[in-house]
N, C-alpha and C positions, 0 to 999 in steps of 0.2 A: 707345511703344517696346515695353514688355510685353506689348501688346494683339498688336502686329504679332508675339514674339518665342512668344505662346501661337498666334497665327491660326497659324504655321509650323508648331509640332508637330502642330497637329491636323490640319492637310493630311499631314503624314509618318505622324501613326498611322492615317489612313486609308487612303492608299497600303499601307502595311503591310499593315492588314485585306483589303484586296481581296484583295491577291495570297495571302497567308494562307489565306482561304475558297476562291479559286479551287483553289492547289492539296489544298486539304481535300477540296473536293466532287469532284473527277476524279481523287483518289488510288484505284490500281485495286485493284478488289477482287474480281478472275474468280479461284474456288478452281483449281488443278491438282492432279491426279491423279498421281503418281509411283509405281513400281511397284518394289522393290529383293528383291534376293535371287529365288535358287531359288525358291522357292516362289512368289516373284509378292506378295508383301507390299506391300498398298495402304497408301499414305499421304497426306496430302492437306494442302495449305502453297500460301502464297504466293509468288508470287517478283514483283521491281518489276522492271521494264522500263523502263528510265530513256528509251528512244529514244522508245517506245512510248505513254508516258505524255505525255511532250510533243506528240507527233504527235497524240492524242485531243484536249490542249488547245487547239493549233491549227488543229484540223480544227471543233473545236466553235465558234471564237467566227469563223470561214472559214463556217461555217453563218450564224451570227446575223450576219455583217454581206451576205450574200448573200439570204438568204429573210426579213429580217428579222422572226426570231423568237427567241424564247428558246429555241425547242424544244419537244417534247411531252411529255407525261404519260404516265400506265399508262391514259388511256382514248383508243381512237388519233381521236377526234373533237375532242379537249379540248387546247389549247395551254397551255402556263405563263402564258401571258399571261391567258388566259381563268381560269383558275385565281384567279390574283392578284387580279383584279377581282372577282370572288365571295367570293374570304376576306376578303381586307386588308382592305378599309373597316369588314367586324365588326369585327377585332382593333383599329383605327384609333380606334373608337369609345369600346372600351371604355380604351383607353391614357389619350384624351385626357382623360375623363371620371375616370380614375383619379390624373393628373396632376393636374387642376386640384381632386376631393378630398383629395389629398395635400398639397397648399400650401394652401390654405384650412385647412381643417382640421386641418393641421399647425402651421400658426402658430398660430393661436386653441388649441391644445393644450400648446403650449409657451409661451402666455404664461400661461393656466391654473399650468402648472406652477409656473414663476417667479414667482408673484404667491403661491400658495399653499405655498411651502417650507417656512416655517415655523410652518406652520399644522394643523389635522388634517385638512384635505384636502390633504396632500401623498401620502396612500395612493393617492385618485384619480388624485392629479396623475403625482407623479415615481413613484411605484409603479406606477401600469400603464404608463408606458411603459417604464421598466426591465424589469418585465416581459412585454411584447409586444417589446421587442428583444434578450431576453433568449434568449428559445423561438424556436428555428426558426420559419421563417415557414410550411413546409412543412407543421408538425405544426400549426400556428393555423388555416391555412387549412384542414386535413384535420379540424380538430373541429367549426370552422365549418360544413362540410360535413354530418359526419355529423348534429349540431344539426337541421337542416334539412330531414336525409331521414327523421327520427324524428319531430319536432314538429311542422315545417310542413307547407306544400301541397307537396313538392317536387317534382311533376312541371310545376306550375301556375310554380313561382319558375325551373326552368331549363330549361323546353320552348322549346326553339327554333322553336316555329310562334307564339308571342307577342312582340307587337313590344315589350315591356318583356324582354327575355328579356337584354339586355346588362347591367342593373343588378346583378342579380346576381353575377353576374362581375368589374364594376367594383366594386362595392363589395371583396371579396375580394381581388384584386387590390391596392387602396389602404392595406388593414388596416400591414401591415410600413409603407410609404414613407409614411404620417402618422405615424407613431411616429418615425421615422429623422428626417424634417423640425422634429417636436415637439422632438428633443433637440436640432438645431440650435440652434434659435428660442432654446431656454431658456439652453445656454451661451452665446452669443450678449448676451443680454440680463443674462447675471451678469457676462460680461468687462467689460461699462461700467459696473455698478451700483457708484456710491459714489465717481463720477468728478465734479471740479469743476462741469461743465456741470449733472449732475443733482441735485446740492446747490442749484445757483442758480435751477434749476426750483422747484425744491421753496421754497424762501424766496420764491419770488415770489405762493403760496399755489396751485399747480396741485398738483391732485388726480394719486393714482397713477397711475390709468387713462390721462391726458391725458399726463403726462411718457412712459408706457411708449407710447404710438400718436404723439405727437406727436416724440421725442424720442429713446428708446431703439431702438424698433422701426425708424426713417427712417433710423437710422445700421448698424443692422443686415442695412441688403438687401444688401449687397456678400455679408456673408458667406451668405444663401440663395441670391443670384444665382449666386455660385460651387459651390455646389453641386445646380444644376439638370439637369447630365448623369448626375451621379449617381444621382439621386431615376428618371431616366427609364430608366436600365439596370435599377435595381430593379425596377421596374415590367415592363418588356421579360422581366425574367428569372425572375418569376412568373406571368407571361403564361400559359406552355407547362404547369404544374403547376394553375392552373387553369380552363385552356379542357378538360385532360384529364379531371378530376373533376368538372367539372359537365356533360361533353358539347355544349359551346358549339361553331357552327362556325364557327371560328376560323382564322386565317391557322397561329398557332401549335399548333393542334390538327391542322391541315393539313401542316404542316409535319413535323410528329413519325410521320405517315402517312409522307411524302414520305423520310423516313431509314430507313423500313424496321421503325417500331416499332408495327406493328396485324397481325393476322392478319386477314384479310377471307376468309369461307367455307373456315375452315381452313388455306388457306396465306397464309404472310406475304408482303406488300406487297411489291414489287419497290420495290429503293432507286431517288426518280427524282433523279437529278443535277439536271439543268437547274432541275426546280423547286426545289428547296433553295436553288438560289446565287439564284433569282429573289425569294423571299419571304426569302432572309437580306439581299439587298442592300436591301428593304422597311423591315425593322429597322436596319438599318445608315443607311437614311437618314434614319429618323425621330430617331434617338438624334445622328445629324450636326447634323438640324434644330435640339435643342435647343443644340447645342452652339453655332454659330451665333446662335441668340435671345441664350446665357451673353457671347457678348464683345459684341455688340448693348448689349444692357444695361448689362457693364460701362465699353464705350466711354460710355454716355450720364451712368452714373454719375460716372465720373472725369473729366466735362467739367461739369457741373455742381458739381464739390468734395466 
């Protein structure tokens, strides 16, 4: 009944998001010119046209169900669609690749932690992540950066003419949502410690290692399961700050084109609508996906006990 009473909300917060984004990306934004006083005093404002703005949204999706397209771009040979298939599957790559060093990684760090609290690796342990979730993700990522452009090969780690050219970015990307996952894992695994069952572990002469993989961690997946939509917005929402600094091309590098934030030969990028709601409905469905896998899983958990 909670499975089917969360499947509801998350069909309702998506309905929401559509409509949301829709009217976000066709909200108008033509300056006018207004003229007051004697002298002719130029001003220049918005005004919404509530008729007018509907009529756009309706004419636009009277397009896509007519030509079916999404519509075009700022280059008049290239559709959105075309587009999307050129970026997405980079950005695709490096998500998933950031996703699965995030839960790997993130466990094995958070059990690191837990196993070493009270110990003098807990500077390693619960110190760096405290520390790495402590500092903006933005600024880690930006020293990680310049790290890279000082010491390394950095034309060689983010040339996008190298088919290794995604790892760099994935790893980047992943640095915050291991740390995030790592605090999970470890509170997670201190909420049962010193509970009947793992006393009885322990008396029956199992090593720590085997009660924590065997015992602690097998009862702990509800609480990572539950937060697997989280871990992938993280990810999603670092995306755009490091496909920007490393010059990856990216669906979210493309996308930040697409809002009107690059000057190309001096003048700035015309904002393209169509493509924005095209590559945001991109993210929108991959962050749906995992949410999806999240009651997948916890249906399979909660049928098993």
């Amino acid at each position: 009944m909670e499975l089917k009473k969360e499947a509801l909300r998350l069909l309702s917060a998506v309905i929401i998001a559509v409509v949301l984004l829709i009217l976000m990306v066709f909200f108008p934004r033509t300056q006018e010119v207004m003229v007051f006083g004697p002298a002719g005093t130029l001003d220049f404002g918005y005004r919404l046209d509530v008729h007018q703005y509907k009529a756009d949204i309706v004419q636009y999706f009277q397009m896509v169900w007519q030509e079916k397209t999404l519509g075009g771009t700022m280059f008049q040979t290239v559709s959105v669609e075309d587009e999307i298939a050129r970026y997405y599957p980079k950005s695709l790559l490096i998500i998933c690749i950031s996703f699965l060093l995030s839960i790997g990684f993130g466990v094995w760090k958070g059990i690191f932690d837990y196993r070493n609290m009270n110990t003098k690796k807990n500077l390693l342990g619960n110190g760096t992540t405290w520390a790495f979730q402590s500092i903006p993700d933005f600024f880690v990522v930006f020293v990680f950066f310049c790290i890279s452009f000082y010491f390394l090969p950095h034309e060689r780690i983010f040339s996008n003419s190298n088919w290794y050219s995604f790892l760099a970015p994935a790893l980047l990307v992943s640095i915050y949502p291991i740390m995030y996952v790592a605090r999970i894992t470890c509170v997670s695994l201190l909420n049962q410690d010193g509970q009947d069952y793992i006393r009885t572990a322990f008396s029956k002469g199992f090593k720590a290692k085997q009660v924590i993989y065997k015992h602690i961690l097998k009862n702990s997946l509800i609480d990572m399961v539950g937060n697997l939509p989280t871990i992938m917005i993280v990810i999603v929402s670092n995306l755009l700050m490091v496909e920007y600094l490393t010059g990856f091309e990216g669906a979210a590098n493309r996308l930040f084109v697409a809002m009107g934030g690059r000057q190309i030969s001096g003048f700035t990028a015309p904002i393209e609508a169509e493509l924005v709601l095209g590559l945001a409905f991109c993210f929108m469905l991959t962050v749906l996906a995992v949410h999806i896998l999240k009651l997948a899983l916890l249906a399979k958990l909660v049928k098993k006990g």
